[in-house]
C-alpha positions as CSV (number, residue, x, y, z in Angstrom):
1,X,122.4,78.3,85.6
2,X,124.2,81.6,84.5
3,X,127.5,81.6,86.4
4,X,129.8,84.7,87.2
5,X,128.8,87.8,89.5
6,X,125.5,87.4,91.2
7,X,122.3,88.5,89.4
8,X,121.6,92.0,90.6
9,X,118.9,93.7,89.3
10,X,120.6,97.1,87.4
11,X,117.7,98.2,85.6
12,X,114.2,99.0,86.1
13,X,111.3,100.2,83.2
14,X,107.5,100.6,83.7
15,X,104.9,101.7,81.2
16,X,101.3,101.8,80.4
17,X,99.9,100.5,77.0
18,X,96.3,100.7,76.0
19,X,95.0,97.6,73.8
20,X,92.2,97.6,71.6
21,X,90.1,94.2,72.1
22,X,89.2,92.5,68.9
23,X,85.5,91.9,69.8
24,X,84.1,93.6,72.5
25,X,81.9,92.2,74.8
26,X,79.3,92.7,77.7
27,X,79.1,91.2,81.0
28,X,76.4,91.7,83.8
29,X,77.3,95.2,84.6
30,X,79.2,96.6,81.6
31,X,80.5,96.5,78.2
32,X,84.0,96.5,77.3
33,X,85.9,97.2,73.9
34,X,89.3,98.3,75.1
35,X,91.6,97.6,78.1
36,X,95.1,99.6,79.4
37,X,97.7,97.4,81.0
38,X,100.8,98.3,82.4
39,X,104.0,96.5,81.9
40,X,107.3,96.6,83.6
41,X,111.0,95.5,82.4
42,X,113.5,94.3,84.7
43,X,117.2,93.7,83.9
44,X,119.2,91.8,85.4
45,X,123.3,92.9,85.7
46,X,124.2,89.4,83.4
47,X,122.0,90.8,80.6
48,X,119.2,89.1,81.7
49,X,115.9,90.5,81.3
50,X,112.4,89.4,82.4
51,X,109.1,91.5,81.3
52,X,105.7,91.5,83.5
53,X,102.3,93.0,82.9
54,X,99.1,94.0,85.1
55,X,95.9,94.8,84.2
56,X,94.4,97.4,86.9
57,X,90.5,96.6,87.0
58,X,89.1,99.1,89.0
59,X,85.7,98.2,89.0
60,X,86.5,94.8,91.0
61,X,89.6,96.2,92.8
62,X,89.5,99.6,93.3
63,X,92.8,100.0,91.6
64,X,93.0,102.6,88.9
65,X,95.8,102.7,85.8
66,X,97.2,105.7,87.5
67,X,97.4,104.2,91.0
68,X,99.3,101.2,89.4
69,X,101.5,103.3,87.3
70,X,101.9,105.7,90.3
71,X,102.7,103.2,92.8
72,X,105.3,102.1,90.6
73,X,107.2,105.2,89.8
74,X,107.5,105.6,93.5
75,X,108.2,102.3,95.1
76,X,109.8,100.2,92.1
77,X,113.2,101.2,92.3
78,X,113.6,101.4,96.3
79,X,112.4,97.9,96.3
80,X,114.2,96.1,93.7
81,X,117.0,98.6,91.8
82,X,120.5,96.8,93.2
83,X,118.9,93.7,95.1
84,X,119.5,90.1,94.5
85,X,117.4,88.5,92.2
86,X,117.7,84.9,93.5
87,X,115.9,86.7,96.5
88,X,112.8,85.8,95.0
89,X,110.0,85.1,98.5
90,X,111.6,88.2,100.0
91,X,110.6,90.4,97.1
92,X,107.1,89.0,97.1
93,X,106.6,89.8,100.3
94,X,107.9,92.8,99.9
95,X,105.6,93.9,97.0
96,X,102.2,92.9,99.0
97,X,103.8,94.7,102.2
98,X,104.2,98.0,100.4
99,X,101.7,98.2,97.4
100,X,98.7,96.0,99.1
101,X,96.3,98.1,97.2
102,X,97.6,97.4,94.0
103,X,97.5,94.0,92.7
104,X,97.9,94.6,88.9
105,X,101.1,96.6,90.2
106,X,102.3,93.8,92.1
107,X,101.5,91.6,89.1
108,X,103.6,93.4,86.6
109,X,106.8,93.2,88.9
110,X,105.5,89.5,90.2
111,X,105.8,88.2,86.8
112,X,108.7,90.1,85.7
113,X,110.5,88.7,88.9
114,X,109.5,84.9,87.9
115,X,110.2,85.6,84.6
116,X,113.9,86.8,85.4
117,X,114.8,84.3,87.8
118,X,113.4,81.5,85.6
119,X,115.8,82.6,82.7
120,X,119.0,82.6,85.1
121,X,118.3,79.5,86.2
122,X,117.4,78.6,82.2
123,X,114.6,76.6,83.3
124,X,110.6,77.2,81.6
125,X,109.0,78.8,84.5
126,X,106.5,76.2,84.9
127,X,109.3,73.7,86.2
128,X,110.6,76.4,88.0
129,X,107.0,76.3,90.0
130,X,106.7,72.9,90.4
131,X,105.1,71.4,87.1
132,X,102.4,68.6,88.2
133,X,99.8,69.0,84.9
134,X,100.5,68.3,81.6
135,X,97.3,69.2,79.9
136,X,94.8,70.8,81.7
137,X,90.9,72.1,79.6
138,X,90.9,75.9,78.5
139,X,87.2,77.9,77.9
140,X,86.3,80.1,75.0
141,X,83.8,82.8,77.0
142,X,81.1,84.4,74.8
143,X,79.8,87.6,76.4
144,X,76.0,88.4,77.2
145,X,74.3,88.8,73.6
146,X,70.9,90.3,72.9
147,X,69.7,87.5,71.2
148,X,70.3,83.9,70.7
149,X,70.9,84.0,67.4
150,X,74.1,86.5,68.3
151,X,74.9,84.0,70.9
152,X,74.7,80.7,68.9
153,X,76.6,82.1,66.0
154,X,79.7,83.2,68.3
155,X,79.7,79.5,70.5
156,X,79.7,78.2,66.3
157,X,82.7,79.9,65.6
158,X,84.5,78.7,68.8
159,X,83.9,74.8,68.3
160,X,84.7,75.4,64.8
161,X,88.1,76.7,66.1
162,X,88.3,73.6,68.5
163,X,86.8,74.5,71.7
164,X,85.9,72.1,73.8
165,X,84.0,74.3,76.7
166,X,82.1,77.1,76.2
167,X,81.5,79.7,79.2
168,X,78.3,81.7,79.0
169,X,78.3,85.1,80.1
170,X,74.7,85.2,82.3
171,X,73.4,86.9,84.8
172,X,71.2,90.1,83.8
173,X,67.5,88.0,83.6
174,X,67.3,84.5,84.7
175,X,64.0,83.6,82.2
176,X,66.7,84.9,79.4
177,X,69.7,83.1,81.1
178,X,67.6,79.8,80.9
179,X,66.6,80.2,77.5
180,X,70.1,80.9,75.9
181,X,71.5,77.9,78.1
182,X,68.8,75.4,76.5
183,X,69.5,77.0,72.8
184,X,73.1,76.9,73.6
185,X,73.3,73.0,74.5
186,X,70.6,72.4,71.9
187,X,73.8,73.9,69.4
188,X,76.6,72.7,70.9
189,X,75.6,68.6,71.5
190,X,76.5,66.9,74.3
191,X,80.4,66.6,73.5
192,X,80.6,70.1,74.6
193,X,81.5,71.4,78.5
194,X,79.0,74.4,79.4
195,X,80.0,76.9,82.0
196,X,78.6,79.6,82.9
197,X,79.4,83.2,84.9
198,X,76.5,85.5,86.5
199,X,79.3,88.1,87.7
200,X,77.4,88.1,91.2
201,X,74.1,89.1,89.1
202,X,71.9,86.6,90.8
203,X,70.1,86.2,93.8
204,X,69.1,82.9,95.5
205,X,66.2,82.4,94.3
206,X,67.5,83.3,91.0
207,X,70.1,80.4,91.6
208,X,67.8,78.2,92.4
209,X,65.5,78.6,90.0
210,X,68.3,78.4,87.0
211,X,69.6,75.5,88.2
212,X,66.4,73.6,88.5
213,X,65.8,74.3,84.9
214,X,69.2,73.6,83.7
215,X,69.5,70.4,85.7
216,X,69.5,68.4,82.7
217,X,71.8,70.0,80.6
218,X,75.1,69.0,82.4
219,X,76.4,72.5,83.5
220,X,79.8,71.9,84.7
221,X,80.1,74.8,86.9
222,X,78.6,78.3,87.5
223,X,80.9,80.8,88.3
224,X,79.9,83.8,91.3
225,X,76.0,83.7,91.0
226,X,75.8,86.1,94.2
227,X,77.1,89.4,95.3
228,X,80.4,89.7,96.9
229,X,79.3,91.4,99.9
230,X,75.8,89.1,100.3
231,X,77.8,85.8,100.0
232,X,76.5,84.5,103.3
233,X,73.3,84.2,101.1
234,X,74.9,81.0,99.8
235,X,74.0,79.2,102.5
236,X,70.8,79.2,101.6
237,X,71.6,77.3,98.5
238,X,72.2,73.6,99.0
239,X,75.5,71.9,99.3
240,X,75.6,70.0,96.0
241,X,74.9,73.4,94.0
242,X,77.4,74.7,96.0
243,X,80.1,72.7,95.2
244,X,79.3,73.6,91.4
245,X,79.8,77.1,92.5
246,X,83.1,79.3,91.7
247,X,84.5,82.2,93.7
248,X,85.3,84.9,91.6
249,X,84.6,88.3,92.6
250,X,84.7,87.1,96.3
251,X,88.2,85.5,96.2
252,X,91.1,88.3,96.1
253,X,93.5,87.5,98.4
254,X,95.2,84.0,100.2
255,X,93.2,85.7,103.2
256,X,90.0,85.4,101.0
257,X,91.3,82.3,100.2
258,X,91.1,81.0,104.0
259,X,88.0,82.5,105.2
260,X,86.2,80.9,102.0
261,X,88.0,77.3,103.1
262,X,86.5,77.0,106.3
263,X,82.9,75.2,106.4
264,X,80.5,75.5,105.9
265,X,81.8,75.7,102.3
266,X,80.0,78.3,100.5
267,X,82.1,77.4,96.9
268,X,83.7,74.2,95.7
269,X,85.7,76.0,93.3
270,X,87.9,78.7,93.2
271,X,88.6,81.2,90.4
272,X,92.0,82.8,90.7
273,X,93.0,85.7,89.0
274,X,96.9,87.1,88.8
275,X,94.9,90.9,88.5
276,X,93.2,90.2,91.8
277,X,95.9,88.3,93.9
278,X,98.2,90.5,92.4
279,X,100.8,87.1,91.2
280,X,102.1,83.9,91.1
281,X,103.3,84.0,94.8
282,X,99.8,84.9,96.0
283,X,98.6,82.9,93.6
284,X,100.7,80.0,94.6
285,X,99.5,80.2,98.2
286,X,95.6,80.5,97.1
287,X,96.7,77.1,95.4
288,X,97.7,75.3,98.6
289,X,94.9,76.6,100.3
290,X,92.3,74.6,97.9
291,X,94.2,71.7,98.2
292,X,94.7,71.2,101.9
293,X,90.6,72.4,101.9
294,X,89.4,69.8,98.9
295,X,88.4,73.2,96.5
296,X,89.0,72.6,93.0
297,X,90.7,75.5,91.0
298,X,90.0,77.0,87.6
299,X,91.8,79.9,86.4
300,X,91.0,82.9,84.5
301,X,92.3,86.1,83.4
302,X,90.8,89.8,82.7
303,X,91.7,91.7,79.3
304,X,95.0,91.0,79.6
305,X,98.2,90.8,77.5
306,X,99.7,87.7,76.4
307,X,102.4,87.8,79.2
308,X,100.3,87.6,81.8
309,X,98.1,85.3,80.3
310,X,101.2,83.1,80.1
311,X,102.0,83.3,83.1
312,X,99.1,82.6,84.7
313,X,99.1,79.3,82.7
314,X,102.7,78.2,84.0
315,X,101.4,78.8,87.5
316,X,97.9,77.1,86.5
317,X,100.4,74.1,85.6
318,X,102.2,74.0,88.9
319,X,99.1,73.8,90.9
320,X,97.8,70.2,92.1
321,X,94.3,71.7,92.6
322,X,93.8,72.5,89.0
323,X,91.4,70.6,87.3
């Protein structure tokens, strides 16, 4: 721990960065070759500094790059500029309180926050959290190709690099879906984990009738089949599918979080997002949530920079319902 005065934050910096993605790629309902983030500096009055980015996704959020970078410019310093670092829970809550419609926003500052207070108490952030994983399996995802040859040279590339789990982008035409899942196995061998991610391009009959056809290829999961806003159609799927299920789009929020906890179940996994929850304190509570209601957790991450990638990973680490 940094002894001396307390650790008052004395300076505040945000910006927006535009990143060009080395591969593009295409999902259910777009392609995407390039993503802006927004990053914010904090620093703390022992020369301390901790650095946090966002990336604003406004097609599953709402929240623009100039509502994040807005928000900022007119709360940041009123909230944090002279305050207590060691504060952390109080500026948390603070952030959701007063920018609840921006979580990439409240991500950037989030992590910056963590980031700070982690090096004061010169401690990696994980062990700050609460470390309970040592290892935990990471997915190489290959977007939606327009032909299997596309899709089989990409998932070739990725075990070559040392993959173990490959996530298939599906979701646009179930016959298609099918066929690229078979090839893909077919590929890949049997050593190889297969997920795969409709991005709510399904319905339940589409569900259904990938999963019937699949059934032998050891899918390990299949990540938001159904619309956001028709998720009581899960119900209609049955319980053991369900469990194989993740929450994506649907989950947000710790709110989400609890409303998707209560049975009937209609996911036995939950996807968290920093972008969506807007940190590792929401993030954090999303956590608890799946333990205390048996939901296992994966993590993922939008087009993000490496920061938040990290950081998602140290809180991925501190959660017992990773797997």
């Amino acid at each position: 721990m940094n002894k001396g005065r307390k650790p008052v934050i004395k300076k505040i910096k945000s910006w927006r960065e535009n990143l060009n993605l080395k591969r593009p790629y295409t999902i259910a309902y777009q392609t995407i070759s390039s993503v802006e983030n927004i990053f914010v500096y904090l620093e703390a009055r022992n020369g301390l500094y901790g650095i946090g980015s966002g990336s604003p996704a406004d097609f599953i959020t709402g929240e623009s790059m100039d509502m994040a970078e807005q928000v900022l410019n007119k709360k940041l310093e009123t909230l944090l500029l002279g305050k207590d670092l060691r504060l952390l829970q109080q500026h948390c809550r603070n952030l959701m309180q007063e920018m609840p419609e921006t979580p990439a926003a409240r991500m950037a500052v989030d992590i910056a926050l963590h980031d700070l207070l982690a090096k004061y108490y010169n401690l990696p952030l994980v062990d700050l959290l609460g470390r309970v994983h040592r290892a935990i399996p990471t997915s190489k995802t290959i977007g939606i190709k327009e032909t299997v040859q596309e899709m089989l040279a990409e998932a070739d590339e990725h075990v070559k690099r040392g993959f173990k789990i490959i996530k298939l982008k599906i979701g646009r035409d179930v016959d298609k879906d099918v066929e690229f899942t078979i090839k893909l196995r077919k590929k890949v061998g049997s050593k190889i984990g297969i997920r795969v991610d409709a991005n709510q391009g399904y319905s339940p009959q589409d569900l259904k009738k990938y999963v019937k056809q699949t059934e032998k290829l050891n899918i390990e999961l299949i990540e938001q089949p159904i619309h956001k806003k028709k998720i009581k159609q899960m119900m209609e799927i049955p319980r053991n599918i369900r469990r194989k299920c993740a929450a994506d789009e649907s989950l947000h929020s710790p709110a989400d979080a609890l409303k998707l906890a209560y049975p009937p179940q209609s996911f036995g996994i939950f996807n968290i997002k920093l972008m969506k929850c807007g940190g590792l304190y929401p993030a954090l509570q999303i956590g608890e949530i799946a333990k205390l209601a048996g939901i296992d957790l994966m993590w993922g991450c939008m087009d993000e920079s490496i920061i938040s990638i990290t950081a998602g990973l140290h809180v991925a680490f501190a959660s017992p319902a990773t797997k």
